[in-house]
N, C-alpha and C positions, 0 to 999 in steps of 0.2 A: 504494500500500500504506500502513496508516493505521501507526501508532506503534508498535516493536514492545511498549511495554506498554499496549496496546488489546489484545493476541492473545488469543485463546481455545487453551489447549492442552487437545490431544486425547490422553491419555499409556495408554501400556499396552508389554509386555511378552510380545513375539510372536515365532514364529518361523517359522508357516503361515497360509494362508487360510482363515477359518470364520465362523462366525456374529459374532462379536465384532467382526472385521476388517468386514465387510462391513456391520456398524453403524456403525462408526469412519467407513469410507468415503460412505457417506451422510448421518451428519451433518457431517463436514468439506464435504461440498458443499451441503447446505443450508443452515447456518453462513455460507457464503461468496455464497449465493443471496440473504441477507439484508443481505448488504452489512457483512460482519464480517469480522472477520482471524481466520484459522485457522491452525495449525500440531500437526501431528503429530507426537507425539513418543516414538521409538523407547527404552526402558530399554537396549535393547545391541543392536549389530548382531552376527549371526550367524554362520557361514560363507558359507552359501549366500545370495542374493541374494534380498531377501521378496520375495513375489508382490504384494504392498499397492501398492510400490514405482511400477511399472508405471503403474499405474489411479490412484496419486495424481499424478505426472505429467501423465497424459492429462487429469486434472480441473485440473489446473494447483493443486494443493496442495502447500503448504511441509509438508515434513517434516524431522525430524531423529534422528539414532543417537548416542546417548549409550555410553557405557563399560561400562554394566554394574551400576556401584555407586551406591549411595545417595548419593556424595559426588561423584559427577558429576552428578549430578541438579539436587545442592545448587549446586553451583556454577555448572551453566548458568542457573538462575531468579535465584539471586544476579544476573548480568551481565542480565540480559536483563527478569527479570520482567514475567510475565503478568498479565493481569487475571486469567484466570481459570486452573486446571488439572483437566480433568476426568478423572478416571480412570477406568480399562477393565481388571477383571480381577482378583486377589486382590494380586499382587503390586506392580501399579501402586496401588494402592489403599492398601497400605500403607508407599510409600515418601511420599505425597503427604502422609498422615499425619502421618508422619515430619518431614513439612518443615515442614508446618505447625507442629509444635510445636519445632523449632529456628527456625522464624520470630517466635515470640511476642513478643519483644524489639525481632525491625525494626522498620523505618518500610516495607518491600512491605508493601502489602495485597491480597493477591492471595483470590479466593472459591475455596475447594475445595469439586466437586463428584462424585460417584463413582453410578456404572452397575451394580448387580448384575447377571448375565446370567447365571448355572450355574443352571440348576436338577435337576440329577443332587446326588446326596450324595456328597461326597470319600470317600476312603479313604487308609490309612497317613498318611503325612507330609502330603500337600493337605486333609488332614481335619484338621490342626493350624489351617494356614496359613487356612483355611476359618473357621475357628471365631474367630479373630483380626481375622480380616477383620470378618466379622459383629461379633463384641463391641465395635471399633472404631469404629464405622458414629458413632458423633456425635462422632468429631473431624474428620467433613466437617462442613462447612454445610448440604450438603444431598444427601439420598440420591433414586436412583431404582432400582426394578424394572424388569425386561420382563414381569413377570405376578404376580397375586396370589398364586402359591405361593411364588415367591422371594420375595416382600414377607413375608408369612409365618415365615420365616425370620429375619428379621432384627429385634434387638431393640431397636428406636428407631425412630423417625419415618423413614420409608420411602412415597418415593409411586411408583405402577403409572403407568410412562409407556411406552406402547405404541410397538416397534420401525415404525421408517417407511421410507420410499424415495423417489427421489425419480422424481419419475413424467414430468415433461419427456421428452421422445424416445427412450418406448418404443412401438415395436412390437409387433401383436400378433400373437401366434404362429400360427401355421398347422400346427405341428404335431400328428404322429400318438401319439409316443413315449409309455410308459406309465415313469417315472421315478422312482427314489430319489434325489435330494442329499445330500450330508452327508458326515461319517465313519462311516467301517464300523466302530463300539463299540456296547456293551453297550445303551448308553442309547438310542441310534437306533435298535435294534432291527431292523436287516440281515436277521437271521436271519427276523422275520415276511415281510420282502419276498422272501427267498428261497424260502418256505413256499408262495409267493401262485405264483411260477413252479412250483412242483411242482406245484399244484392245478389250473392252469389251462392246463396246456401248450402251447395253442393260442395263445394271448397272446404277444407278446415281451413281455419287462422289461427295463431298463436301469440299470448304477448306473454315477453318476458321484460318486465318490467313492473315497480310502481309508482304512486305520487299523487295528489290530490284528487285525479279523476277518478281511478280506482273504484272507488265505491259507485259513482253514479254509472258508469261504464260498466260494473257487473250488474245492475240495475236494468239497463236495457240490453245485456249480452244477450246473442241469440245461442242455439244449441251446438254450432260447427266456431262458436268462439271459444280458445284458450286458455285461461289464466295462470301462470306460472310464479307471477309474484318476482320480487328482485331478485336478479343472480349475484352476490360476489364475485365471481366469476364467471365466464361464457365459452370457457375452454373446453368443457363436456357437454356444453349446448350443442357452438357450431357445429357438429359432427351430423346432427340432425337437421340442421335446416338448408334449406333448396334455394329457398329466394329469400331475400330481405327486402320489404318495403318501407320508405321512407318516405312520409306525408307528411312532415313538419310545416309549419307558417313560418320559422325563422332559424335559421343555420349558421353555421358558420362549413365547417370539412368535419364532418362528424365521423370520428373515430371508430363508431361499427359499422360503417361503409367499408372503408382500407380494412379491419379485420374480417366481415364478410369476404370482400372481393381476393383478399389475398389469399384465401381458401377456395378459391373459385365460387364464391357464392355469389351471383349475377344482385345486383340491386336493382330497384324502380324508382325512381323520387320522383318528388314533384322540382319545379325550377329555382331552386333556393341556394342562397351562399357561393359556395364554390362549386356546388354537386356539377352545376355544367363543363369546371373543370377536369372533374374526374370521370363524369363515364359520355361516352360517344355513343349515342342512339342506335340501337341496334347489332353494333359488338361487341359491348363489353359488359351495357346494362342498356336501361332506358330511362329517360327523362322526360315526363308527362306532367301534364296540368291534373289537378286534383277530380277534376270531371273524367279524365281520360284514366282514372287509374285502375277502373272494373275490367275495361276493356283490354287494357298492360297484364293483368293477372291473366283474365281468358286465354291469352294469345301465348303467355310461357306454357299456362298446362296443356295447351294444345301444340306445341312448339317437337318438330320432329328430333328424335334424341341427337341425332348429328350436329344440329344446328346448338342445338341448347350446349352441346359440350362443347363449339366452337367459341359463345359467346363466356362461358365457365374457363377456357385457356386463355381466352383475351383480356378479363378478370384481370387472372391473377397475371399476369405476365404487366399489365397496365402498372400494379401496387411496384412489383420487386423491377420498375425501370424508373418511374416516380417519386414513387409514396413508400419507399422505404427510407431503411433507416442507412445505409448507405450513399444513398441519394442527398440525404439531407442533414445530416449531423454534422460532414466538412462547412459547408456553411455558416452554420451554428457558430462552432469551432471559431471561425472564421470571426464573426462577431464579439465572442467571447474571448480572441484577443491571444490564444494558445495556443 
């Protein structure tokens, strides 16, 4: 293990597994693929024990649970100092800030780097902390997006760097399942996948996920819909699912896209984020308006096997040329100054 002021922290302010975490978890092992020192690092530990936890273990990553406050923060970088601290999230983002400008004095010279990833609009109070975040954005060194809309957003130099994975020993899938990811909110848009099982009844759907809608969503579920409830992990899912659809209202490059597709799992979405950057109509997935997505389901389960397993190699072949972790960690790298 090289110095710990060589490390790269990975800092954010979690208390479930979603898209954020499962970015984190990918570049802490790409990071580490490069032959860097990583460490994660927790703003406060919880009650309940994170699901992160597990999976950074398994990857053999350092992480750490800090107290909660700004002035724990302060004082573990104090002791320890990193080369770099990247932040993940509104509020890791603005403590990182924070340090940096009670660091102006030292002799650390640590690069601050921060990851926009919402691309849904705050409301009440995260529409404050939102707005902070954003007007904040150059007291990093250096910002990045997961898609032109949140770049968009933010008013200073901001570069579009496309979520990755890491594509070493995956598998590809053999399954049948027709699936939703995610949390059951607004912005994911549940309610069109549940729309898609009333239409088509003949189909099964499955979600694996939960979140606010949950209960209303089992409410009006029909008998060929799923519930599975949240995965900690989705390693022993993909195995079984066929398709992924994605009928979100607001995105950014969402992380079980690239893990579907990098198992050959074909996606559908509708036109949000980045999604037009990653799949090409008709080889690799499809990208459809929320009206057209009964008709995108029909036409995979009727889809001749040749054709379907052309579209499942161009998948994955699209992730491990792009959207892996190869593809995109020199860069990083690049930014971070190492």
């Amino acid at each position: 293990m090289k110095n710990r002021n060589d490390e790269i922290w990975l800092l954010l302010d979690s208390r479930n597994f979603g898209g954020i975490e499962s970015h984190v978890l990918q570049l802490a092992k790409g990071i580490k693929s490069f032959q860097r020192s990583v460490r994660v690092i927790f703003l406060c530990r919880y009650p309940t024990t994170h699901p992160l936890v597990a999976l950074l273990n398994e990857a053999n990553v350092s992480y750490r649970f800090l107290e909660g406050s700004f002035s724990s923060l302060l004082t573990y970088t104090r002791h320890h100092s990193p080369k770099v601290i990247h932040s993940h999230g509104y509020k890791a983002a603005l403590y990182s800030r924070l340090l940096r400008i009670s660091q102006y004095t030292s002799q650390q010279k640590i690069r601050y780097i921060n990851t926009y990833h919402a691309g849904e609009i705050s409301r009440g109070k995260l529409a404050i902390y939102d707005l902070i975040d954003r007007w904040s954005a150059p007291l990093s060194h250096c910002n990045f997006a997961v898609s032109e809309l949140i770049k968009k957003r933010i008013p200073s130099k901001t570069t579009v760097l496309n979520n990755f994975i890491n594509t070493e020993n995956l598998i590809q899938s053999k399954g049948t399942q027709i699936a939703f990811v995610g949390r059951l909110s607004h912005e994911k848009a549940p309610d069109r996948f549940l729309e898609l099982a009333n239409q088509l009844s003949k189909v099964q759907f499955h979600f694996y996920g939960s979140g606010p809608m949950e209960k209303n969503l089992q409410n009006y579920s029909p008998s060929n819909l799923h519930f599975h409830g949240h995965q900690n992990s989705m390693d022993s899912i993909w195995p079984h699912i066929g398709l992924l659809v994605i009928c979100s209202r607001y995105e950014g490059l969402p992380m079980v896209a690239l893990e579907a597709m990098g198992r050959g799992i074909p996606v559908v979405s509708t036109p949000v984020g980045n999604m037009p950057t990653l799949i090409c109509n008709n080889e690799n997935g499809w990208i459809v308006t929320p009206d057209a997505l009964p008709t995108a389901i029909k036409n995979w389960v009727n889809l001749p096997s040749s054709q379907a397993k052309n579209i499942q190699k161009n998948a994955q072949q699209t992730i491990q040329e792009t959207f892996s972790s190869q593809a995109i960690i020199p860069s990083l790298l690049s930014a971070y100054q190492i």
